[in-house]
Every structure is written in C-alpha cells, then in structure tokens.
TIROLO-125549 format. One line per 8 residues: their letters; for each residue x, y, z of C-alpha. Coordinates in Angstrom, 3 decimals, padded with zeros to 6 digits, always signed. Example, Ala and Ser with C-alpha at 12.3 -4.5 7.8 and 13.67 -1.06 7.14 Angstrom:
<rs>
as) +012.300,-004.500,+007.800 ~ +013.670,-001.060,+007.140
</rs>
This chain:
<rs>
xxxxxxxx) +008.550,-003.986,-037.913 ~ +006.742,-006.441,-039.502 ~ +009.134,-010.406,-040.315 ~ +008.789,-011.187,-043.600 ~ +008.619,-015.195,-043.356 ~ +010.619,-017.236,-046.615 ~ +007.630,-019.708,-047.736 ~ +009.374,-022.874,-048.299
xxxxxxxx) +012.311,-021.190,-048.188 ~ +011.166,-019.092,-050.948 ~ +009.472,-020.848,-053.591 ~ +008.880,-018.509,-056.422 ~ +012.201,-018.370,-056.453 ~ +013.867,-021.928,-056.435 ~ +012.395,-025.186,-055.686 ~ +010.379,-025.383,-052.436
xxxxxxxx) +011.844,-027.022,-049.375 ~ +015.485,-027.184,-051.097 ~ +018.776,-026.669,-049.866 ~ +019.241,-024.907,-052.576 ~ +016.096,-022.408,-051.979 ~ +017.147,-022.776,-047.718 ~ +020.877,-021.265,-048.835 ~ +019.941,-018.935,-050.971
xxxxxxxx) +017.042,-017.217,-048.983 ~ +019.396,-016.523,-046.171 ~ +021.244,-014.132,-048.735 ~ +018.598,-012.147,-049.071 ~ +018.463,-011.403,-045.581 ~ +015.189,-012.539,-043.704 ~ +014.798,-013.407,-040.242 ~ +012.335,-016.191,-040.519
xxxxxxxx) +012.324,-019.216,-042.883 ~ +008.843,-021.569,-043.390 ~ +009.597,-025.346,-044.136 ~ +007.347,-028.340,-043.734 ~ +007.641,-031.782,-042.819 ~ +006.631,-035.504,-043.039 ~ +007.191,-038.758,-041.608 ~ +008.526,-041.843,-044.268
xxxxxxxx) +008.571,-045.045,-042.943 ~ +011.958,-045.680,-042.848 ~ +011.770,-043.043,-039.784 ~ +013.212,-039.481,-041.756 ~ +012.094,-036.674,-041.251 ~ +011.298,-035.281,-044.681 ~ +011.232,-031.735,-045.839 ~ +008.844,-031.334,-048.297
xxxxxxxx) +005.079,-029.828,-048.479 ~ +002.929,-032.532,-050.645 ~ +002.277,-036.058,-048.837 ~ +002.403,-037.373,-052.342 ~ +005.435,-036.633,-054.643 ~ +002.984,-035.947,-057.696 ~ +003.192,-031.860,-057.847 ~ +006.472,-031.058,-057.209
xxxxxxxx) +008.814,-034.072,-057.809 ~ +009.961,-036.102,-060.496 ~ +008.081,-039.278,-059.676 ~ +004.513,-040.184,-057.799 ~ +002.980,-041.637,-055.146 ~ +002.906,-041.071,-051.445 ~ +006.212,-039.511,-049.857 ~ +005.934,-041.524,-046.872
xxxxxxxx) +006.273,-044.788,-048.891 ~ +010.369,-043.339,-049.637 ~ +013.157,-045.663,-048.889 ~ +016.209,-043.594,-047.824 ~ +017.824,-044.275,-051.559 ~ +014.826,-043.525,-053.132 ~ +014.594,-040.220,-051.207 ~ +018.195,-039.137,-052.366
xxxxxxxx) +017.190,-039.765,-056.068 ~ +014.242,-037.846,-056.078 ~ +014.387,-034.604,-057.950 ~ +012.600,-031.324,-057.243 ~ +010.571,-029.301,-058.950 ~ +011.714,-025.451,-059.323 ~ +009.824,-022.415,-060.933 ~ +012.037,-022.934,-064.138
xxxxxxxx) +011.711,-026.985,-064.098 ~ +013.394,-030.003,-062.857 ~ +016.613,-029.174,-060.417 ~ +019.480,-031.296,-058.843 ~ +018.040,-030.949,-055.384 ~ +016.878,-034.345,-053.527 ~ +014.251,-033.989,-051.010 ~ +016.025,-033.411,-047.756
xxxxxxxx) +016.044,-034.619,-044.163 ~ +015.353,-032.218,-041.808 ~ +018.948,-032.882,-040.400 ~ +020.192,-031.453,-043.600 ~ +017.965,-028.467,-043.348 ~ +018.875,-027.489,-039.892 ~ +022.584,-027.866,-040.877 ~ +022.087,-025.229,-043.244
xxxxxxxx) +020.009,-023.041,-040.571 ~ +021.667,-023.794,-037.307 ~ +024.459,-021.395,-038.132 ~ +022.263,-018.249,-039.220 ~ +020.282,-015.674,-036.750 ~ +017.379,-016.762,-038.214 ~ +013.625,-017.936,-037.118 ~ +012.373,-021.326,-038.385
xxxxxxxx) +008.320,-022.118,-038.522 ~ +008.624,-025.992,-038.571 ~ +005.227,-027.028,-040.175 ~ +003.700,-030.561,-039.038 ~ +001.908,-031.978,-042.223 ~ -000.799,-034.712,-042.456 ~ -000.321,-037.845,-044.448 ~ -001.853,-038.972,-047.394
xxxxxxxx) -005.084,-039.932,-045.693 ~ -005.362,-036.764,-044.338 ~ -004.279,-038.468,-040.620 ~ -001.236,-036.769,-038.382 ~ +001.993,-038.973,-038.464 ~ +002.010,-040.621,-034.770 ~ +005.419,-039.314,-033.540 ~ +006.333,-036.711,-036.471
xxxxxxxx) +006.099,-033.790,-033.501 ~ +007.931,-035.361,-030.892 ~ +011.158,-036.008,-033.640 ~ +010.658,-032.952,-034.807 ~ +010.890,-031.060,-030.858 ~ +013.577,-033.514,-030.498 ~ +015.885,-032.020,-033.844 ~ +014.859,-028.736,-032.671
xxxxxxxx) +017.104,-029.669,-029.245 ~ +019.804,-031.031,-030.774 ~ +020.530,-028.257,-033.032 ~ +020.249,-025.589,-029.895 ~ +017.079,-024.068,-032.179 ~ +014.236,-024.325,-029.704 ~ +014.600,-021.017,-028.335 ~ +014.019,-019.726,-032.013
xxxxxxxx) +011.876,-022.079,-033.522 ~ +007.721,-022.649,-033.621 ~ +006.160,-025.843,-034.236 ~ +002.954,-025.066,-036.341 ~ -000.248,-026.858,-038.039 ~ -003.530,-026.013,-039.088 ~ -004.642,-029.226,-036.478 ~ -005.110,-027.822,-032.960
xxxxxxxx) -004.560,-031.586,-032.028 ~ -001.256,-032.006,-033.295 ~ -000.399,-028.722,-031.861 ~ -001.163,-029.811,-028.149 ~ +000.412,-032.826,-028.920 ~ +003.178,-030.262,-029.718 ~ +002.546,-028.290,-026.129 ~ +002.988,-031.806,-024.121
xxxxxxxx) +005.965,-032.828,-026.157 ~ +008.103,-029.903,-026.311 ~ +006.256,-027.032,-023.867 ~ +009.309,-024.952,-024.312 ~ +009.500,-024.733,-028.285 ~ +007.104,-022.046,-029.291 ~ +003.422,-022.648,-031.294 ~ +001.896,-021.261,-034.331
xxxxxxxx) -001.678,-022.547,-035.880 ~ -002.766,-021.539,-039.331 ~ -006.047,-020.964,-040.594 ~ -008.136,-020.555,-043.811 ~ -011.511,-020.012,-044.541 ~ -011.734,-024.100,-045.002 ~ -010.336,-024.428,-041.241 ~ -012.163,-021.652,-040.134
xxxxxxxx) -015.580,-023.406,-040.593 ~ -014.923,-026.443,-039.673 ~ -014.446,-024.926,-036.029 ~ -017.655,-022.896,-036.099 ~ -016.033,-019.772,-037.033 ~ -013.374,-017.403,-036.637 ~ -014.874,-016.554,-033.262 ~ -014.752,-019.920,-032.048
xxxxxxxx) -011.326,-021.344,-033.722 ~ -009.665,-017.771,-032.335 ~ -010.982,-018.721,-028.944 ~ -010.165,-022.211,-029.028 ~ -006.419,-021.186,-030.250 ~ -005.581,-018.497,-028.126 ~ -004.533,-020.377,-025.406 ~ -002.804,-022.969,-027.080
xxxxxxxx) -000.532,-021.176,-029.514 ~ +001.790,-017.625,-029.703 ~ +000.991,-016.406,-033.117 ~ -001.945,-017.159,-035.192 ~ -001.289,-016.975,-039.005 ~ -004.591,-016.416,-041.167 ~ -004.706,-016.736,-045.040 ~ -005.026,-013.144,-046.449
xxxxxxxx) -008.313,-013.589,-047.757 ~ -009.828,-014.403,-044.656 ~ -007.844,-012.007,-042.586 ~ -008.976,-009.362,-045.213 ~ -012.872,-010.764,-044.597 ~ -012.686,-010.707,-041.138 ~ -009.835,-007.962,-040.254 ~ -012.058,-006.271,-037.645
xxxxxxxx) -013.005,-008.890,-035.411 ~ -010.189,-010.791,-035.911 ~ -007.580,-008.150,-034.661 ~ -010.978,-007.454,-031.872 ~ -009.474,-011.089,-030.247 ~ -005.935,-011.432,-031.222 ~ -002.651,-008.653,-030.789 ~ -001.096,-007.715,-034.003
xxxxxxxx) +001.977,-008.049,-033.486 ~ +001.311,-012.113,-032.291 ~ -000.880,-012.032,-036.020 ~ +000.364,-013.009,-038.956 ~ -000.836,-012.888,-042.529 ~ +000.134,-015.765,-045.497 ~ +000.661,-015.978,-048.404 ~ +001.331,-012.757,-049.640
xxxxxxxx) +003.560,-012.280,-052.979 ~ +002.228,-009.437,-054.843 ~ +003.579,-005.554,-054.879 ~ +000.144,-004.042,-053.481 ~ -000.544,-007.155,-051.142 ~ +002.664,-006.667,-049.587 ~ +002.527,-002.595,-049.126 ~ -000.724,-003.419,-047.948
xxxxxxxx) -000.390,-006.056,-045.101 ~ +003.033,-004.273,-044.038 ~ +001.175,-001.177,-043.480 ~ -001.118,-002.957,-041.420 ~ +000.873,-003.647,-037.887 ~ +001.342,-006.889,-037.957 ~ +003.767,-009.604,-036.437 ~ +004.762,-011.555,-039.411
xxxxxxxx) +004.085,-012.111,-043.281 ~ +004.722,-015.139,-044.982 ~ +005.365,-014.832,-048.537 ~ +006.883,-016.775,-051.708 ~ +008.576,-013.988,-052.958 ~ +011.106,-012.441,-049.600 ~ +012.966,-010.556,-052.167 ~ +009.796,-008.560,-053.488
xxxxxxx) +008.975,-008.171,-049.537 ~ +012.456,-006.876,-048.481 ~ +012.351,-004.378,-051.359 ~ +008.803,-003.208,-050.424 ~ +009.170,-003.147,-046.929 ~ +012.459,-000.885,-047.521 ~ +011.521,+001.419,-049.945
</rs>
C-alpha cells in the first residue's frame, strides 16, 4: 500500500513545519511526516521551508540571520492567518516524533544564495542518532551533492532525492538525473507533473514501490497516483489522502 507522506507536517491544514501541524498530523494517523531544515548562525537547526522568513512568517529577511530569541518570537503563518507557533529547532520536532511509529523525510534546504549550509547534513545525521531515528528516517534534497555528502556522513540513515522538471534539465534529463541517482539514493520522489510527463520511462528505470510522487492534494490526483503502485505520496492534505485511500 501506497505511504501517504504529511507535507510539512500537513500544511493545508495548520501552519507548515509547526509543532502544532507535527502533533496534530500524527492524529490522523500517517506513517511518514515531511519537514525541512536550515542552518542559522547561531548553530540551530531550524525547521522551516523558506531561507527567508518573508512567505510564511511574521517578519523578513533571511532565516539564517535568527538569533535564538529572535527565533522563539517569530510567528507562523497558518492557512487561516497568523498562529502562536515559533519556528522550531529540530530538537523540538524530534521530541514530538521520537515517540510515534512514524517515518520522517528530513529535507536539507539551500540558503538564501541558493548555496548548501556547510555542516547542516552532518547535524542533522547526528540528531537523527541521538533520538534512536536513523533506522526510520531519510535524509533528502533535490542536490545530489548534498546528498553524498549525506552518504559519507551518515551511510546508515537512508536517502531520498527530489526532482522537478526545473532539476530535471539541469541534469540533461530524466534519463540522465535517474541514472545519476540510482545509485546514490533509496527512493526517488518526482513532482506529479513530471512523473505524469514521463510515467513510462520513468517507472522503465526506477521500481515503484522505491518511487514516489509529490505534491498531491486534490480528490482525483490522489485516487489517481494511489491507483498507480507506488511507494509513497507526499501530500498537503493527509486527511483527504487517508479518506481516499480508504474508501
């Protein structure tokens, strides 16, 4: 059966990359969770998607530039508005996760400049450890670098690398970037309008069940990609998944 993935916990549902959101989704009952992470340089760990505060926080500029305090007064951004949640630490995430049979994808981000975070992967492998989540946990990017950076680091914590049209290209292909991945990573996760453009020769190189397809959060996108076979979905919307995938 195909594991529906929580997005960023589940972000049409509370604010992404919350406590609040990483809580809740756990109630629904899904076996994976998605969060994402960047380096400040005060040395946390930060949970949050955006480099820069600008889209989904109450203030601007880049997140990396956060002082601990300033971190903790930061608001989030939910689908209804401004919420009480502060951007957390990845030590307060895995708090909330360590105690659940659940699956974390642990996204390395880019900074501001586009540039990997020297050392974000290693900290990250290291958490993983201290938690006892390794053993159900991947490290993931859409850079192949940071991913072998990921492979030195921490061999035994498991690899995804994501890819969109955008990604795609800039590796000469799908043929070449599925080549060049394969040995590398366990799952490959492809944006579902590529992996609708190029279903045939995509599922030609790569099992289905190590496949899977993001971000999916409409009714007929879901039946449709959970009819398909495939390893994992990552969606927004886990409740609308659950319910389709059970009826």
């Amino acid at each position: 059966m195909t594991m529906i993935i929580g997005h960023r916990g589940a972000r049409n549902i509370w604010a992404e990359n919350s406590l609040t959101g990483f809580r809740n989704v756990l109630e629904l009952g899904v076996k994976a969770v998605e969060l994402d992470l960047h380096l400040s340089n005060a040395g946390e760990v930060l949970v949050i998607h955006d480099a820069t505060l600008d889209r989904a926080t109450d203030r601007n500029g880049p997140v990396r530039a956060l002082s601990p305090d300033a971190r903790s007064a930061v608001r989030l951004r939910g689908p209804e508005g401004l919420t009480e949640d502060h951007i957390p630490i990845l030590e307060e995430v895995l708090e909330v996760l360590a105690a659940h049979d659940v699956q974390l994808h642990v996204e390395i981000k880019h900074d501001e400049n586009g540039r990997p975070y020297p050392g974000l992967a290693e900290k990250a492998a290291d958490m993983l450890r201290h938690y006892k989540l390794a053993d159900r946990a991947w490290l993931t990017c859409f850079d192949m670098t940071v991913l072998e950076t990921c492979g030195q680091e921490a061999p035994e914590i498991r690899r995804l690398v994501s890819v969109n049209a955008d990604w795609a290209d800039r590796a000469g292909g799908v043929e070449a970037f599925l080549t060049k991945a394969r040995p590398l990573v366990d799952i490959i996760a492809v944006h579902h309008e590529l992996m609708a453009a190029e279903w045939s020769r995509i599922v030609a190189m790569h099992p289905k069940e190590k496949l899977c397809v993001w971000t999916v959060n409409d009714e007929q996108g879901l039946r449709h990609w959970l009819g398909n076979g495939l390893g994992y979905l990552t969606t927004d919307s886990p409740d609308l998944a659950l319910r389709v995938q059970a009826a």
